[in-house]
N, C-alpha and C positions, 0 to 999 in steps of 0.2 A: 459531426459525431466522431469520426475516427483523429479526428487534430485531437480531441481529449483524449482520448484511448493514447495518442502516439504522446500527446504529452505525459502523461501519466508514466505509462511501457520506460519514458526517458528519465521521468523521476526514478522509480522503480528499478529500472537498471543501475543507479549508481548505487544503490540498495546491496548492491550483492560485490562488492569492491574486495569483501571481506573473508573470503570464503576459504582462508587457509585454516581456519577453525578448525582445531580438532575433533569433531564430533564424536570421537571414539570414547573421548573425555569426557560427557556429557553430562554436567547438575545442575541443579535448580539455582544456582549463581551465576553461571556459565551463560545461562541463558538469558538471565535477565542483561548480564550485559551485552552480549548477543542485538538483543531487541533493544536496546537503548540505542546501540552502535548502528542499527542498521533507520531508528527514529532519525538522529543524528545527522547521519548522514543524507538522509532524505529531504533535512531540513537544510542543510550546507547547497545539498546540488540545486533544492528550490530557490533559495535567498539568496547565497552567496553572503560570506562569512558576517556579514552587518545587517542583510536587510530582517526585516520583521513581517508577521502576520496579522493582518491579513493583505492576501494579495488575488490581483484581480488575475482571473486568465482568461484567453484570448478569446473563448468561445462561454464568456460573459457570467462566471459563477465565480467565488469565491476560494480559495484555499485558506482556510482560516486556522489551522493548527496542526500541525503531526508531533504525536508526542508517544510514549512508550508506558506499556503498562501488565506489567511481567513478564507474559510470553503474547503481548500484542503489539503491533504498531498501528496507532491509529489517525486515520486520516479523515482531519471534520473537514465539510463542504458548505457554504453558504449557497443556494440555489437562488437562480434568479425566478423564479416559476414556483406553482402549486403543485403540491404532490402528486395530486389527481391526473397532472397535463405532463407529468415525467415520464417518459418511457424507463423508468429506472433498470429494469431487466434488462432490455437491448444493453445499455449503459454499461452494467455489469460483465455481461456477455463480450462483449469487445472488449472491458477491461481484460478479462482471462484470457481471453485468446490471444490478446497482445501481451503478457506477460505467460502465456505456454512460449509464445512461440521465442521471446529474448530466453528462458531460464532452463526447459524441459528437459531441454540435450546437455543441461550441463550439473551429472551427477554429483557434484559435489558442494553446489548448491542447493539441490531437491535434499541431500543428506543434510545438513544443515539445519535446513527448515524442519524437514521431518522430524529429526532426532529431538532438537529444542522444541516442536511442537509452536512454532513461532507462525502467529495465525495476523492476517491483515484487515482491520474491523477500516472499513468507508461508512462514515457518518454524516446523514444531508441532512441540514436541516433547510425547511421550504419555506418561501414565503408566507404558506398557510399556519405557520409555525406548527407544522408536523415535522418531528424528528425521525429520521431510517436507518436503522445499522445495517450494513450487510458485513458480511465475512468471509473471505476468502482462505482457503488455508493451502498446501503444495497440494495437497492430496487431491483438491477440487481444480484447480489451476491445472497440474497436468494429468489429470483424469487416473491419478493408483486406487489401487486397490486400500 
């Protein structure tokens, strides 16, 4: 469980390369490139500048897409398993606390996020062909008000 959490925390981390953005700036253009930039990039540090999706990872699911979509970046998952038999919560749960713990202390990424409202939708879809979005945003990742 935590090898996906640390991979993920290490996709996620190159996510935030970008963070001399003015935020003080902040429109509805701004943002969207924002979240293209940070889709983008997400997809660069997964692939490396040729490869394609989907791809298999270590601890046996899928990474089948990240793509951007206004103010979301979203990450689909191909699961090996039944919805039923996923601890998805725990799943989730490690995801945020591995990405509190790379981003929390670093204000000017949490202004970023905040300000562009740039929220991260994880999409499974299961073998049982049940589909799951969750969503995370800064304000749930590092526990603000």
């Amino acid at each position: 469980m935590m090898k996906k959490v640390i991979k993920l925390t290490v996709l996620l981390s190159s996510l935030f390369m970008f963070t001399t953005v003015n935020a003080a700036t902040a429109d509805k253009n701004t943002g969207v490139k924002v979240t293209k930039a940070l889709a983008d990039s997400a997809k660069r540090s997964l692939l490396g500048e040729k490869g394609k999706f989907p791809i298999q990872v270590e601890a046996g699911y899928e990474v089948t897409n990240i793509t951007a979509n206004i103010n979301n970046v979203v990450f689909e998952y191909k699961m090996p398993s039944d919805s039923q038999n996923t601890p998805l919560n725990d799943f989730m749960e490690n995801v945020r606390l591995g990405l509190n713990s790379q981003f929390c202390d670093k204000p000017d990424v949490v202004n970023v996020l905040k300000t562009y409202d740039i929220r991260f939708i994880f999409r499974f879809q299961f073998s049982d062909d049940r589909n799951i979005p969750t969503t995370l945003s800064i304000k749930e990742i590092c526990e603000l008000d």
